[in-house]
N, C-alpha and C positions, 0 to 999 in steps of 0.2 A: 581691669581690661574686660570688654566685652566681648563673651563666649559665644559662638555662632552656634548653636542646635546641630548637631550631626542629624543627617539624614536617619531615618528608618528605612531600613533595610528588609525588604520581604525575603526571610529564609523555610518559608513552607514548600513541604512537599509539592513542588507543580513543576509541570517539565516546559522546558524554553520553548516559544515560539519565533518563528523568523516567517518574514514574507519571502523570504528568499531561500528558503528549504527548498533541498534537496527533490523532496518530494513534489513540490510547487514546481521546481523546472523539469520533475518528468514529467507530468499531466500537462506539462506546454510542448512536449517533447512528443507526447502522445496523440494531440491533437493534432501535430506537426505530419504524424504516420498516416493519420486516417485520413489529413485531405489530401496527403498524397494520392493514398489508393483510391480515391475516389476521382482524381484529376487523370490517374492512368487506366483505369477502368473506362473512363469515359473517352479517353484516345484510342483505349481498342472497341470503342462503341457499344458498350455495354454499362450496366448500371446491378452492382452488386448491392445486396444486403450488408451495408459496413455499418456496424454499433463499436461502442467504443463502451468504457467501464464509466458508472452514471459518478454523478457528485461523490466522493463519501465511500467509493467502492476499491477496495485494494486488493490485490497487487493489479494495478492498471493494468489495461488490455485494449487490443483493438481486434475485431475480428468480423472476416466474412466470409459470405457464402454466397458462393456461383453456380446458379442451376442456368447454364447456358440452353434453349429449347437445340434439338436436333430435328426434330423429326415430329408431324404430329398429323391425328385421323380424328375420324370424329367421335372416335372412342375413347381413343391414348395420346397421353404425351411425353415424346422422350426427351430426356436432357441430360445435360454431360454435367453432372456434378461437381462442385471442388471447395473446399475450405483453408483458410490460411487465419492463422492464429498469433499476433504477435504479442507478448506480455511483456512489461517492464519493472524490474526490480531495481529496490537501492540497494547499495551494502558504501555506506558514506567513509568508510574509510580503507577502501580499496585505490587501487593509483587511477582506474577507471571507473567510477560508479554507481553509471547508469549501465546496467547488465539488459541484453534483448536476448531473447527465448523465442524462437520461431518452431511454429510447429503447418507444415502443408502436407495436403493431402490430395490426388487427384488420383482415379481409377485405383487400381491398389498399388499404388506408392504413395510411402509413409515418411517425409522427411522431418527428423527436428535437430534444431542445433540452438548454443547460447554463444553469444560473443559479445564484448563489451563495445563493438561498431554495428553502426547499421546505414551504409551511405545508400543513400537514393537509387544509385545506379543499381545495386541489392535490392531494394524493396524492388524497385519499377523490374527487376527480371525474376523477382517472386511473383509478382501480377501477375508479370506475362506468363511465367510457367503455370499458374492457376488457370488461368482462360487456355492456352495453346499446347500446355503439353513441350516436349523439349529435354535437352540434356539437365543433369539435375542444378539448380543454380548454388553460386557459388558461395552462397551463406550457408550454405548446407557441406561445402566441403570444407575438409580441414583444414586448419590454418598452417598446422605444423607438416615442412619438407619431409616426402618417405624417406631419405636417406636417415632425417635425424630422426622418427617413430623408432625404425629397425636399429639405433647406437643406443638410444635411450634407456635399453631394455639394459645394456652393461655400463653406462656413463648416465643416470638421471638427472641431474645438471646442466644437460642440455638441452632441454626442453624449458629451463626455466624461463629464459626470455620471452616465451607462449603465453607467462601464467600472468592473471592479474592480481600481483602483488599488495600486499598490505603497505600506505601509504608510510614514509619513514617515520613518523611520529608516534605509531602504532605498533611498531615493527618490536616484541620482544628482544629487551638486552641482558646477555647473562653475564658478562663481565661484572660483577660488581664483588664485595668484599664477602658478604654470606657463600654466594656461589661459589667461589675461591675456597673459602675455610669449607665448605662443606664436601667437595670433590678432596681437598687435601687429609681432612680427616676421614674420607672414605676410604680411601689409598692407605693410608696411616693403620687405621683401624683391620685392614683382611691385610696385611704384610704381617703386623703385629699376630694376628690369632693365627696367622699359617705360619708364624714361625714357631709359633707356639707349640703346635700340633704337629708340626712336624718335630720340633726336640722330643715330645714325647713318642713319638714312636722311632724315633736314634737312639741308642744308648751308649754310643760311641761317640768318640770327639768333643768338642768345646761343648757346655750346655750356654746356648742363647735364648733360653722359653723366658729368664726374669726380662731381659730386654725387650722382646720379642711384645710380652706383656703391658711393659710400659710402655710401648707404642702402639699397641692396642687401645690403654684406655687413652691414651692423648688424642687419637684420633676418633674415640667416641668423645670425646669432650669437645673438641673442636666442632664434630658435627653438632652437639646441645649449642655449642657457641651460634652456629651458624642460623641454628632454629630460632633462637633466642633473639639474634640482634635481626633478623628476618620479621619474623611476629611482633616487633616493636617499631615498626614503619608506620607513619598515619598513611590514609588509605582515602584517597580521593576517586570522585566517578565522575567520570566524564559522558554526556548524553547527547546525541544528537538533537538541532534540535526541529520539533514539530510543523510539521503547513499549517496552515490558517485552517485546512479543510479536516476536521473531525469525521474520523471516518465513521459510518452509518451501519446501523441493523436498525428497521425503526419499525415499529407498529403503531395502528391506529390507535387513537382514543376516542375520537370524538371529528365529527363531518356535518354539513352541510351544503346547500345547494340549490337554486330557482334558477326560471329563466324570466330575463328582464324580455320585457316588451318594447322593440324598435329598436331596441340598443344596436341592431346587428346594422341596422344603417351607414352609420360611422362608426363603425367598432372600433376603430383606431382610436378615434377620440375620446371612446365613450371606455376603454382598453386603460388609455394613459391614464385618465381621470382617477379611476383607479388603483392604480399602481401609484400616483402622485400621493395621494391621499395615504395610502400604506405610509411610504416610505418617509411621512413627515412624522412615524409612530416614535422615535427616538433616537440618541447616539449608539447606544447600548445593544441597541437592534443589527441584527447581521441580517443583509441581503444581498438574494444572488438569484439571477434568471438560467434556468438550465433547459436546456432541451431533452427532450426523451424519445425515444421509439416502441410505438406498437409495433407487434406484429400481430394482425387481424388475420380472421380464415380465410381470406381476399386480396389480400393485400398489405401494405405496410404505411403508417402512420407517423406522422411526428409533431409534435405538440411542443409548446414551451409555459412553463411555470416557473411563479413565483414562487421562489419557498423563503422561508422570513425563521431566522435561529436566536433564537436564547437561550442558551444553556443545552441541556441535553431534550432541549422539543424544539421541534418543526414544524412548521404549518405550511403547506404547500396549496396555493392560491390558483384557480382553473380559470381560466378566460377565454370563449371560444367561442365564434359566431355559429349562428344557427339561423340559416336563413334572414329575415328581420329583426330575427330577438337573439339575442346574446345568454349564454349559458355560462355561469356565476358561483363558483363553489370551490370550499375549501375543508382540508382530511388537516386534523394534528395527529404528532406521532410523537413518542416515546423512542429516543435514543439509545438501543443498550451497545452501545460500542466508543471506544475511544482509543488513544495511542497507551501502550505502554510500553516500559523499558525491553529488550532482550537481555541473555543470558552475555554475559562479559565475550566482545569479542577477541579481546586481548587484555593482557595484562602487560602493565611497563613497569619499572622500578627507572626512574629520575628524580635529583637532586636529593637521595634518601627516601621518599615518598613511593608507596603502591599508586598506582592510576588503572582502574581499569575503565575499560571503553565501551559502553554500550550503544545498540541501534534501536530503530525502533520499529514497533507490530503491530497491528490493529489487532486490540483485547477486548472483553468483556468492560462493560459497565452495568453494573446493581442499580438501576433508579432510586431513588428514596421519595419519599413522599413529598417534599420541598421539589424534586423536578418536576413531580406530579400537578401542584400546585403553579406552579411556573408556566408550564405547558397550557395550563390550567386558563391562566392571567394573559397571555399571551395570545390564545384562540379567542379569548372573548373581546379584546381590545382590536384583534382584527375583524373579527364578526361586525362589531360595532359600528366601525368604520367605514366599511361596507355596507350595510344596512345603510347607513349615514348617504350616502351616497348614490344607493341606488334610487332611495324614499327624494332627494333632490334630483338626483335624475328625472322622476317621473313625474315628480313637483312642475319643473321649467316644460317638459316637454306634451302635460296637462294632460298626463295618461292615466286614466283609474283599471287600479290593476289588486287585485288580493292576491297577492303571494305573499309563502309561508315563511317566514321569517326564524323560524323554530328550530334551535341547533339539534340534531340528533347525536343521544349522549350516549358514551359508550360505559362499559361495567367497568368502573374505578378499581373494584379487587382485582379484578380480572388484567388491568392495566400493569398492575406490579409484580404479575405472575409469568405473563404472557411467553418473555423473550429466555424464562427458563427452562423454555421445552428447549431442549436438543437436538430433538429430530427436526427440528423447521431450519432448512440451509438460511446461511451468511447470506448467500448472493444466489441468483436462477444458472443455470450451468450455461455454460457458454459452446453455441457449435452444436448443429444436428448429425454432425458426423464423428465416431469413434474416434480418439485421439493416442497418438503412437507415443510408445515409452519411449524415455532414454535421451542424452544429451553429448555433444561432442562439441570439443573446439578444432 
C-alpha cells in the first residue's frame, strides 16, 4: 500500500500572524477617529493639527492641537489653545477589546477617561468641547449610576456589570479535583493540629491529640496530593496572534539622494515609473505607501513614501517635485523592535491541561549581522533600480546631466550598536501640552 509523506510541520519558536489581528482592526479603527476629527473640525471651520501614530508605532494614537487665533496686533498673537488625545489599546481577551483613553485639555481643565466605546456622537462633542468650551462631555463622565458608586462601597458586586470582563474562555476555573483536595486537606490539616494543641493544654476529659493528629497528617497528605497531581498537568500557551505591521525603532544605515532634471514636469509619470520599477523587486518584498507629517517652524507639511521591508530593514523611498526637477532619495534603517509575548494573562486548567494565555508588546530586537547584511542587499537592489531608471529617464528625454550616483555609507560598527543606547525615546512625545494623570469609567 502506498504511504502518502505526512506533511512537515513548522514547530519553531515564531509567533502567528493574522491579517485579521486584532491590532490590524484598531489602526482601521484609528484612522476611522482621525477623519472624523478632521471632518468635524472642518464643520466648525477650522483646521486642526491632527497626527495620528506613524507605521510601526504602538500603542496607537490620534491627536491634536487647536491654537484657535483670538485676537492679534502687530506685535502679538493671541490664541485659545486646546489638545485632545485619543490612544487605542488591545487587551484580546477581554469581552470588549479595543479599550479608548481620552485625554482633553482646554484653559485649565484637565479631562481623562478609558471606556471600551467611543460612538461618534462622543468624539464630535469632544471636538466641539476643544474648539467651544461647554459642559464637560460625556466621555468624560462616569459610566456607573451615583446611587450604585455610594452601595458599592458595602455590596462590590454591583458595579460588576461596569467592568470589562475577561472573555468566558479565559475566565479562571477553580472547580477542579487539586483545588478540592487541597482546601480539604487544608481544613483537615489546622482542625487536626488545633486539636492537638488544644488536648495538650486540657488535662481533663477524653484525650483526642492521637486523632486530632491523624487528621492532621491526612490533610498534609492530601494537600502533597493536590501539589503533586496539579504539577503533573502538561501545560500549553496560547498567543494572540501578530498584525502584518512589525512594530518599529529604526535608525539609519546608509542614504542617498540627487535631483533629476525635468522630472518635475510630469512627476506623476516620471513618480509611478518609479515606484513600478521598485515593486517588480519580488514576492518576498513587503510594500507600503504611508504618509507622514512635518511640522516646519512655519507651517506644517505632509509628504508620502515608499518604504520597501525585508526582514528587520527598511528603506523608505522620497519622491518630490521641485519646481522642473524632481528630488529622488532613499535612508535604510535597522529595525531594533518587534512583537513579543506578555506575561500570562490568565491561567485556565481544562480537560486536565494548564493553558495559559498570553498578549502581545512591542519588544526589543538585537540585529545580528545577517540583518545587517540583508538591509545591506536590499538598499543596494533599490539603489540600482533607481539609478536604472533615472539614467533611462534622461536617456529618452536627451538630457546630459552628471549627478552623483554615490550611496553615502554609514559606520557598519556603529549600526549594531546604535539602538543600545537607552536614552534615545521609542517614539517623539506626543502634544505640546502638559497631560493630566488618572483614568475613570
Amino acid at each position: 500500500m502506498l504511504q502518502v509523506p505526512r506533511k512537515l510541520v513548522d514547530a519553531r519558536p515564531i509567533l502567528p500572524v493574522s491579517k485579521n489581528s486584532l491590532w490590524n482592526k484598531a489602526a482601521e479603527r484609528r484612522d476611522e477617529i482621525a477623519s472624523r476629527i478632521e471632518a468635524r473640525l472642518e464643520e466648525l471651520h477650522l483646521r486642526g493639527w491632527v497626527r495620528k501614530s506613524q507605521h510601526g508605532e504602538y500603542p496607537l494614537y490620534i491627536a491634536v492641537d487647536v491654537w484657535r487665533p483670538v485676537d492679534e496686533s502687530s506685535l502679538t498673537g493671541t490664541s485659545d489653545r486646546s489638545f485632545l488625545k485619543v490612544t487605542i489599546e488591545v487587551e484580546p481577551y477581554r469581552e470588549y477589546s479595543t479599550i479608548y483613553k481620552a485625554e482633553l485639555q482646554r484653559h485649565n481643565k484637565h479631562y481623562t477617561a478609558s471606556y471600551w466605546r467611543m460612538p461618534e456622537d462622543e468624539l464630535d462633542e469632544m471636538v466641539t468641547y476643544l474648539v467651544q468650551g461647554g459642559t464637560k462631555p460625556v466621555f468624560f463622565k462616569s459610566r456607573i449610576p451615583g446611587i450604585v458608586r455610594i452601595l458599592s462601597s458595602f455590596i462590590p458586586l454591583l458595579t460588576k456589570e461596569y467592568e470589562n470582563e475577561l472573555i468566558e474562555e479565559v475566565k479562571p476555573s477553580y472547580r477542579t479535583w487539586p483545588v478540592a483536595l487541597g482546601w480539604a486537606g487544608l481544613i483537615a490539616a489546622v482542625g487536626g493540629f488545633v486539636t492537638v494543641y488544644t488536648e495538650s493544654q486540657s488535662p481533663y476529659g477524653p484525650d483526642y491529640s492521637g486523632l486530632g493528629l491523624v487528621f492532621g497528617l491526612a490533610g498534609l497528605a492530601l494537600m502533597g496530593t493536590a501539589w503533586w497531581l496539579s504539577s503533573r498537568r502538561p501545560v500549553f500557551e496560547v498567543t494572540a496572534k501578530q498584525p502584518l505591521q512589525t512594530p518599529r525603532r529604526e535608525f539609519i544605515v546608509d542614504n542617498w539622494q540627487v535631483s533629476v532634471p525635468e522630472a518635475g514636469v510630469d512627476f506623476a509619470s516620471f513618480q509611478g515609473r518609479i515606484h513600478e520599477a521598485l515593486r517588480m523587486m519580488g514576492p518576498e518584498i513587503e510594500f507600503s505607501f504611508e504618509t507622514y507629517q512635518t511640522r516646519t517652524p512655519r507651517g506644517f507639511e505632509s509628504r508620502e513614501r515608499l518604504v520597501i521591508t525585508k526582514g528587520q530593514g527598511n528603506v523608505h523611498v522620497h519622491t518630490q517635485p521641485f519646481g522642473r526637477d524632481a528630488f529622488v532619495g532613499w535612508d535604510s534603517y535597522l529595525n531594533w523592535a518587534r512583537w513579543g509575548e506578555t506575561e500570562p494573562i490568565s491561567k485556565v486548567v481544562r480537560d486536565g491541561n494548564r493553558i495559559l494565555y498570553r498578549s502581545l508588546v512591542a519588544g526589543a530586537h538585537i540585529p545580528s549581522k545577517f540583518d545587517l547584511m540583508e538591509l545591506g542587499a536590499l538598499a543596494e537592489t533599490t539603489h540600482r533600480i533607481i539609478v536604472r531608471e533615472i539614467k533611462a529617464f534622461l536617456k529618452e528625454k536627451e538630457i546630459e546631466a552628471d549627478l552623483d550616483f554615490q550611496i553615502v555609507r554609514g559606520d557598519r560598527s556603529r549600526a549594531l550598536t546604535e539602538g543600545k543606547d537607552e536614552t534615545k525615546p521609542w517614539a517623539p512625545k506626543v502634544g505640546a501640552l502638559p497631560q493630566p494623570p488618572g483614568t475613570h469609567i
